[in-house]
Backbone bond lengths (Angstrom), bond angles and torsions (degrees), N, CA, C in turn:
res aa  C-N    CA-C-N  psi(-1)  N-CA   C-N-CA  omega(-1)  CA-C   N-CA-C  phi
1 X - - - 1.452 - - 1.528 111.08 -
2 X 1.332 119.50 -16.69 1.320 112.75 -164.03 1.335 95.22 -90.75
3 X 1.337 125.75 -55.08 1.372 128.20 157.42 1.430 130.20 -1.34
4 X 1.471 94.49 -63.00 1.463 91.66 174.04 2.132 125.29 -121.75
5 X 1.554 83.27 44.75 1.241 103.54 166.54 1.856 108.08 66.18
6 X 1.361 115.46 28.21 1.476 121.80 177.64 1.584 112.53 -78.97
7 X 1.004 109.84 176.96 1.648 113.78 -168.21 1.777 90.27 -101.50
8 X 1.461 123.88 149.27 1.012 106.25 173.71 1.546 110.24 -96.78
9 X 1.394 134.38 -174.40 1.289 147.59 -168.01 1.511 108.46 -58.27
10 X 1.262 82.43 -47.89 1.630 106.83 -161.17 1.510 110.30 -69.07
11 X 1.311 123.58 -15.91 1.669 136.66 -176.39 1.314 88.02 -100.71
12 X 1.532 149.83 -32.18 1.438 133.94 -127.54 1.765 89.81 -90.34
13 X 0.898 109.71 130.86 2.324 110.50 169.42 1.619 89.95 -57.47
14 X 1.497 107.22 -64.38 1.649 96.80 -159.92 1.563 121.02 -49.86
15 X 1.600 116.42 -30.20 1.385 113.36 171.43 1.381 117.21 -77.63
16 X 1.330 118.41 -45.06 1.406 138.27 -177.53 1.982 103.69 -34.31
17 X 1.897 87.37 -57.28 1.700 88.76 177.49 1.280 123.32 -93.56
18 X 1.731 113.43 35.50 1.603 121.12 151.43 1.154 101.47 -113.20
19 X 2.074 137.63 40.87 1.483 116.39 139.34 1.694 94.14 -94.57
20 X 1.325 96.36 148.54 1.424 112.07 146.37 1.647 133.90 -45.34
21 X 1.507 99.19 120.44 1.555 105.70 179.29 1.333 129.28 -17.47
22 X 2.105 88.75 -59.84 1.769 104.95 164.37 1.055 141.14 -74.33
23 X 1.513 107.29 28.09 1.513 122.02 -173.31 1.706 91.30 -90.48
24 X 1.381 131.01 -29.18 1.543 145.20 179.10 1.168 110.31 -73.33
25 X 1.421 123.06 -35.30 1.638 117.27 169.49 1.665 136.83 -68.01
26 X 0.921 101.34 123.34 1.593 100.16 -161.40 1.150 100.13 -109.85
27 X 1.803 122.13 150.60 1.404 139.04 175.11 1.576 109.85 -74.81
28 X 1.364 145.22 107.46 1.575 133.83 -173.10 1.234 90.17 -79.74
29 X 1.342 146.34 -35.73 1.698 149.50 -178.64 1.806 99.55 -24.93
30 X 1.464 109.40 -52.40 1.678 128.50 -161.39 1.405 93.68 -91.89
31 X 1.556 117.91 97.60 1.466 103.84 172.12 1.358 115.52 -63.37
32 X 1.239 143.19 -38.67 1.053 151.70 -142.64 2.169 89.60 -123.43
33 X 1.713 104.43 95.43 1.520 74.77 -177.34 1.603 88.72 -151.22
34 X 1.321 145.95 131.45 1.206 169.59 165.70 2.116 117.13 -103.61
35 X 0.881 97.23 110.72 1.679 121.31 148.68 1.568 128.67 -102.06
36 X 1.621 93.82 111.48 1.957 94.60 176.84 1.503 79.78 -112.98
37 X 1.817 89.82 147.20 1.128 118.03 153.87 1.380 122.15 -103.58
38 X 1.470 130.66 130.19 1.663 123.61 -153.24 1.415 91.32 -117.40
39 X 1.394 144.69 112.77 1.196 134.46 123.14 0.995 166.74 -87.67
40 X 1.276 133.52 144.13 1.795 153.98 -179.48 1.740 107.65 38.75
41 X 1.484 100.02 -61.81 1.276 125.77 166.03 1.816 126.55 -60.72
42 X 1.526 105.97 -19.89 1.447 98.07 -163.41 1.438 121.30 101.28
43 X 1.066 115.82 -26.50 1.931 131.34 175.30 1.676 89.27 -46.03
44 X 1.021 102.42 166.38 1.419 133.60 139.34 1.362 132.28 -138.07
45 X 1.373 113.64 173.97 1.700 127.61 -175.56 1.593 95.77 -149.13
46 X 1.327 114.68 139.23 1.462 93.47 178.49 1.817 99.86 -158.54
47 X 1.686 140.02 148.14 1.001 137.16 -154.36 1.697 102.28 -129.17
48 X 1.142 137.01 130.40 1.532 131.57 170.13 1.413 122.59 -156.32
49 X 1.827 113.81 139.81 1.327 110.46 -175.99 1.646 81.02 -93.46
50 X 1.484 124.75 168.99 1.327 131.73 169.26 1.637 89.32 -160.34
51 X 1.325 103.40 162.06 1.165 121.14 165.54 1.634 106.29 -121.27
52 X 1.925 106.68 129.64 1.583 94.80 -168.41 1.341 135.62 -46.48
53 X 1.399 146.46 151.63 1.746 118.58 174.25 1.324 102.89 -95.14
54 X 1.696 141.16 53.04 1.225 126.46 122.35 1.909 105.58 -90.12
55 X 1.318 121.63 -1.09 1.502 105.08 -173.65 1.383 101.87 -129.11
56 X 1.610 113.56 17.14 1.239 104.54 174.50 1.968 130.45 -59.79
57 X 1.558 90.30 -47.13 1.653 97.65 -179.31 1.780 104.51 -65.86
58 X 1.558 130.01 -17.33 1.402 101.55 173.22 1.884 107.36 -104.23
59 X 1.528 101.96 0.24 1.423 99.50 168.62 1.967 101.88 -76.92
60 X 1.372 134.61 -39.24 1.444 119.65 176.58 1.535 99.33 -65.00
61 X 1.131 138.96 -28.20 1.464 147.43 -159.92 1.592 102.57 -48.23
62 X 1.928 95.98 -57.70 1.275 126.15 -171.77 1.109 134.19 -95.64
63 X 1.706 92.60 -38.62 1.617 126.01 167.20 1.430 111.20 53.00
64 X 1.511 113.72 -110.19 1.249 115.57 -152.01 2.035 86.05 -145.86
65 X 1.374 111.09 133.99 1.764 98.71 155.60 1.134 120.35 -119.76
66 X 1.415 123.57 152.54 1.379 144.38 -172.13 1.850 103.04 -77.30
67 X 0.954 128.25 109.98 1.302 116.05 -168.31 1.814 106.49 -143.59
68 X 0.948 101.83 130.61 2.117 99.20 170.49 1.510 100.49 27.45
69 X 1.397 116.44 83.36 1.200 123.45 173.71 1.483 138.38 31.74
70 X 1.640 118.95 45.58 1.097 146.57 170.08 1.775 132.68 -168.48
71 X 0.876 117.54 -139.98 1.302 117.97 -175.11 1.615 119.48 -145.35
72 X 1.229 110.57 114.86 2.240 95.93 -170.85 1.567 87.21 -106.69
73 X 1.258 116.32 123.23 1.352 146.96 173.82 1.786 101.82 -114.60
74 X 1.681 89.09 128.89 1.732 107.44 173.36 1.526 111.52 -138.56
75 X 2.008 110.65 163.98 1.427 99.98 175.46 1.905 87.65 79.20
76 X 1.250 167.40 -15.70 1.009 143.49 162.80 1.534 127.86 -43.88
77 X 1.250 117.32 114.41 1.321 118.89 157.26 1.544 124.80 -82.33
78 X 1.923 112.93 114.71 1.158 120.69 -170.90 1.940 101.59 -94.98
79 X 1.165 111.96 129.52 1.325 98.12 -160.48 1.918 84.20 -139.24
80 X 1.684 106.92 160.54 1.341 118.27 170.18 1.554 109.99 -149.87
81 X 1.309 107.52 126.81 1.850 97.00 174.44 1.806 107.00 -122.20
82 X 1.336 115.82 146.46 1.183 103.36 178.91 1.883 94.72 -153.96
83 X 1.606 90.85 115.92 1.902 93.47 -168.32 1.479 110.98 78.50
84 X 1.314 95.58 -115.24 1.386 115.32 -174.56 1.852 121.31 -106.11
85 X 1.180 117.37 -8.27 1.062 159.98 -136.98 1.593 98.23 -108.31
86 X 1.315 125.98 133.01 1.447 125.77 164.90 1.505 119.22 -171.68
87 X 1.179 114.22 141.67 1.740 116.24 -174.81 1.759 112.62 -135.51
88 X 0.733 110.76 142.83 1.791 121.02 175.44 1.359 139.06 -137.59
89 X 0.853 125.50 162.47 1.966 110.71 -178.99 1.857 90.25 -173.65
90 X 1.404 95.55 153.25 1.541 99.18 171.65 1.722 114.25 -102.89
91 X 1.436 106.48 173.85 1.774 94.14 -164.74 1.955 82.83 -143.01
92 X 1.027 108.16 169.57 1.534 115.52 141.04 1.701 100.81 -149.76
93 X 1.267 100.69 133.14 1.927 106.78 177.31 1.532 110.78 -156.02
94 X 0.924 114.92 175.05 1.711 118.47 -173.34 1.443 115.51 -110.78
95 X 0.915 140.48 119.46 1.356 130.79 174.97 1.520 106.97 -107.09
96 X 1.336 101.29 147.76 1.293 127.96 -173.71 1.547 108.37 -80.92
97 X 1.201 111.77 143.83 1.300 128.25 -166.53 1.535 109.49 -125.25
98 X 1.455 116.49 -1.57 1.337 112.03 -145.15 2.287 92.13 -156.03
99 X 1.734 79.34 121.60 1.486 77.61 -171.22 1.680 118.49 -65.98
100 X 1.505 132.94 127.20 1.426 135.66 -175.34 1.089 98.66 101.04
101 X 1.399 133.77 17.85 1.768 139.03 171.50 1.215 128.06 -111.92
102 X 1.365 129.30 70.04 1.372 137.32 -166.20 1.971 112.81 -24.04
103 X 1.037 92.92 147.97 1.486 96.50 165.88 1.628 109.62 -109.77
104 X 1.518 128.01 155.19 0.691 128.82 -167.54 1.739 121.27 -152.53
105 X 1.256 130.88 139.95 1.204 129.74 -170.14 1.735 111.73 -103.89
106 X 0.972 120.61 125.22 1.634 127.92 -164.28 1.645 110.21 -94.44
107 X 1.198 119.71 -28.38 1.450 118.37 -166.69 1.523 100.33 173.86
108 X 1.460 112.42 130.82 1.852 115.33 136.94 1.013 111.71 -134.53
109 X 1.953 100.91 -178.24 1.437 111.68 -165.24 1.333 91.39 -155.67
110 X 1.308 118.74 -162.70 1.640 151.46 149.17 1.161 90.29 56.34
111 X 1.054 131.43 74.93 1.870 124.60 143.69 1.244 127.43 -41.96
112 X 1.212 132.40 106.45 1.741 112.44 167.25 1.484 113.12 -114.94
113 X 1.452 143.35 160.98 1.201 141.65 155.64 1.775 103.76 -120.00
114 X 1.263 112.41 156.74 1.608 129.34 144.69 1.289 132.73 -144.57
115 X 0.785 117.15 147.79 2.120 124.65 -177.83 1.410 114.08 96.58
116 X 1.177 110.44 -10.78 1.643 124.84 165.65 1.256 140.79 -46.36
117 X 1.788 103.96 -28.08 1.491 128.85 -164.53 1.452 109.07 81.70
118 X 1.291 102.11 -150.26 2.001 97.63 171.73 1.685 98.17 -83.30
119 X 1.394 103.42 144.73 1.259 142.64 175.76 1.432 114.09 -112.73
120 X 1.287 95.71 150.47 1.879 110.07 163.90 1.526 103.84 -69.74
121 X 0.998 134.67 152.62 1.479 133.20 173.57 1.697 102.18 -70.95
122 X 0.977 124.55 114.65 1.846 128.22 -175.79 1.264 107.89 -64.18
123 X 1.337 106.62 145.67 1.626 117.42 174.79 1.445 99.39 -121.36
124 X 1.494 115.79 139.44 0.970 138.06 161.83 1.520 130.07 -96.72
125 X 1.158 120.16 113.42 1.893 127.76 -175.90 1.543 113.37 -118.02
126 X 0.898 113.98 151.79 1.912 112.75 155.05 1.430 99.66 -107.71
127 X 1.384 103.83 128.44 1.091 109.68 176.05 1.877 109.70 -103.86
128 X 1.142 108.58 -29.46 1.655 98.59 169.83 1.467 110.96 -107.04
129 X 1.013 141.03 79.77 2.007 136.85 170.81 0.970 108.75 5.80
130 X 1.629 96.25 -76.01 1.632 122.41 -155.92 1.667 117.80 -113.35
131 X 1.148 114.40 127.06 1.498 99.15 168.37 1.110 121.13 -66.21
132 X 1.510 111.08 156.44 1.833 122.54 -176.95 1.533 86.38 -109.15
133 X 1.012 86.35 126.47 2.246 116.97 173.97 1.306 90.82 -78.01
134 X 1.404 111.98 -72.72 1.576 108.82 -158.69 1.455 122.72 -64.20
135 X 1.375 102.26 -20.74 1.692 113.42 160.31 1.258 142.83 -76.44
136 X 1.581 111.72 -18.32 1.202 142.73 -134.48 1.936 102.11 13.27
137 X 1.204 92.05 91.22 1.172 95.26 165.69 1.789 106.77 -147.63
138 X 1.495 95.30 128.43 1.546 113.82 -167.58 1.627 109.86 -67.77
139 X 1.641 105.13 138.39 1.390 99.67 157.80 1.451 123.31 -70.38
140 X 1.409 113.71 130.01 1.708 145.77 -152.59 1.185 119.73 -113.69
141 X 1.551 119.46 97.62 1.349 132.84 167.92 1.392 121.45 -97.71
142 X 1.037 131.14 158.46 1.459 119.80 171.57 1.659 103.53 -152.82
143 X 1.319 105.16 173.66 1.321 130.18 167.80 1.702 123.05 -127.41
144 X 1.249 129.30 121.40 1.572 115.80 -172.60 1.031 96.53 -131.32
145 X 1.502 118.56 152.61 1.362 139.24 152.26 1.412 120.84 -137.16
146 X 1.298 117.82 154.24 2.049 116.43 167.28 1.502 105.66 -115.12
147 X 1.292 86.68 134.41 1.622 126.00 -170.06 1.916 102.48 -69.72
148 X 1.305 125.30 84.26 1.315 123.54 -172.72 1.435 108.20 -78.13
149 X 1.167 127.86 44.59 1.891 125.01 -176.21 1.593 88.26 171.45
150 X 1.409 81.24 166.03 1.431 94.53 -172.31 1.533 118.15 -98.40
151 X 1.577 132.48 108.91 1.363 142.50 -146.26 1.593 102.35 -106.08
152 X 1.772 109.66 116.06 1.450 93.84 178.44 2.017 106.42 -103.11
153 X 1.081 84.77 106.23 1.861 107.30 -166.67 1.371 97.70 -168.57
154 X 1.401 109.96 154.45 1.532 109.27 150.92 1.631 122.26 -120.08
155 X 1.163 119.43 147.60 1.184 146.30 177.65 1.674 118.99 -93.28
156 X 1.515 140.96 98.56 1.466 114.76 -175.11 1.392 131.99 51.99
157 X 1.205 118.93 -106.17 1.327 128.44 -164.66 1.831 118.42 -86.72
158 X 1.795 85.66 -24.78 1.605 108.86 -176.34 1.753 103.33 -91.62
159 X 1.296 115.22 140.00 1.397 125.87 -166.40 1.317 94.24 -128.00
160 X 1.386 123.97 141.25 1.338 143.95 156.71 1.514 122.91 69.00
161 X 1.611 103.22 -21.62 1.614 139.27 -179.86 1.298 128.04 -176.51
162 X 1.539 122.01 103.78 1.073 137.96 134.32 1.783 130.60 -16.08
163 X 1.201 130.45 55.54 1.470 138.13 174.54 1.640 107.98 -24.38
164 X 1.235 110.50 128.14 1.875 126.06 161.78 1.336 85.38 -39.20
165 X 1.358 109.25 146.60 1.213 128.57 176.63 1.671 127.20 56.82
166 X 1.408 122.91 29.20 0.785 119.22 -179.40 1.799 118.96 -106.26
167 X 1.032 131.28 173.32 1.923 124.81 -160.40 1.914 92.67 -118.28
168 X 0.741 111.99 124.59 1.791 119.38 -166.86 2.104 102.86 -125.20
169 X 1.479 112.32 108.73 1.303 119.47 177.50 1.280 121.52 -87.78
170 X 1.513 144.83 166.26 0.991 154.39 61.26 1.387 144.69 -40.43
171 X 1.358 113.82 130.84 1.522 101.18 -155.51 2.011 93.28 -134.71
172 X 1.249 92.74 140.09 1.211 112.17 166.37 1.730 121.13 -100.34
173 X 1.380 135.93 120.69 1.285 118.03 -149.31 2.059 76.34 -157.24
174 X 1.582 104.38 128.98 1.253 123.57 -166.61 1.823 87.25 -147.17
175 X 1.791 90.04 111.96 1.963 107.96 176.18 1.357 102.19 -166.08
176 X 1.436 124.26 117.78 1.047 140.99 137.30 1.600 96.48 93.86
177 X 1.552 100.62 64.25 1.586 100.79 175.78 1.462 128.10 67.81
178 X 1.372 107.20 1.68 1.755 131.87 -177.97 0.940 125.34 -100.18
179 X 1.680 140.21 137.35 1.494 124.38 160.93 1.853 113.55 -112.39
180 X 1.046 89.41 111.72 1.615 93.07 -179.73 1.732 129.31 -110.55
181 X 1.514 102.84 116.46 1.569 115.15 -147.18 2.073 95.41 -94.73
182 X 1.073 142.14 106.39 1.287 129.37 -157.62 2.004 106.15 -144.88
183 X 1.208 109.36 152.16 1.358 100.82 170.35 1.460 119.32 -111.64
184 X 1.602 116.01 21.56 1.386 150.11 175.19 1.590 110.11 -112.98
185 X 1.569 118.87 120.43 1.311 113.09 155.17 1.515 130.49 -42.79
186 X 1.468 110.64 99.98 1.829 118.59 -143.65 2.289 67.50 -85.03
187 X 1.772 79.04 178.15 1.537 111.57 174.81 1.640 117.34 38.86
């Protein structure tokens, strides 16, 4: 496809929205845990929490604790690749283990992007703390950057090309005992 100037799989919306929802949900149990999705073409898209391997031996040290009916996990790397394309940020938050027990996000940092061209340097925020139970509405982290050149890939919402000047997410989204790593405003 590249050969002859085709779009690959992995940019196309129409393929993109034949993976499964739960292809975005990730196990926090597996610190170290990656899903590729391979398509038709060979493309990929692929979603993973990791913890870095310079901090792995004092992340098992410390790991993860079992606490008031969930789990507070730190040091996570939230990462997304799609093609050529990839974004990351670290998190530490607690997930709930226990139904009527909010989950909650404690802190991020470290934005990175690549395959983008030049980038804005990304900022990372939580924008929701805590999840709302009664709303189901997930606690909400993100990562942003703007796309300063024009990127032929897509990103989320952007298909086939990414426009100069456009703002490109990663999103961290924690609801109902789940961690969901996405480059779409999930829930």
């Amino acid at each position: 496809k590249i050969k002859n100037g085709e779009q690959w799989d992995c940019y196309n919306p129409e393929k993109i929205a034949q993976i499964p929802e739960s292809f975005y949900d990730l196990d926090p149990l597996n610190f170290v845990q990656e899903k590729v999705y391979v398509f038709e073409d060979g493309s990929t898209t692929s979603v993973s929490l990791e913890v870095p391997q310079e901090q792995q031996k004092a992340i098992e040290a410390r790991g993860s604790q079992n606490i008031n009916g969930g789990i507070d996990y730190w040091d996570i790397k939230i990462s997304k690749t799609i093609g050529t394309l990839s974004a990351y940020f670290y998190a530490d938050f607690f997930l709930s283990q226990t139904t009527g027990k909010p989950s909650y996000i404690n802190d991020v940092w470290g934005g990175n992007v690549s395959g983008f061209g030049v980038v804005s340097e990304p900022t990372t925020t939580i924008q929701r703390k805590t999840e709302d139970i009664s709303k189901s509405r997930s606690a909400l982290a993100y990562s942003k950057w703007m796309v300063q050149g024009t990127v032929n890939a897509g990103w989320g919402a952007f298909s086939g090309s990414i426009p100069y000047g456009s703002t490109c997410n990663l999103y961290l989204a924690l609801i109902r005992g789940k961690v969901h790593v996405s480059p779409t405003l999930p829930y």
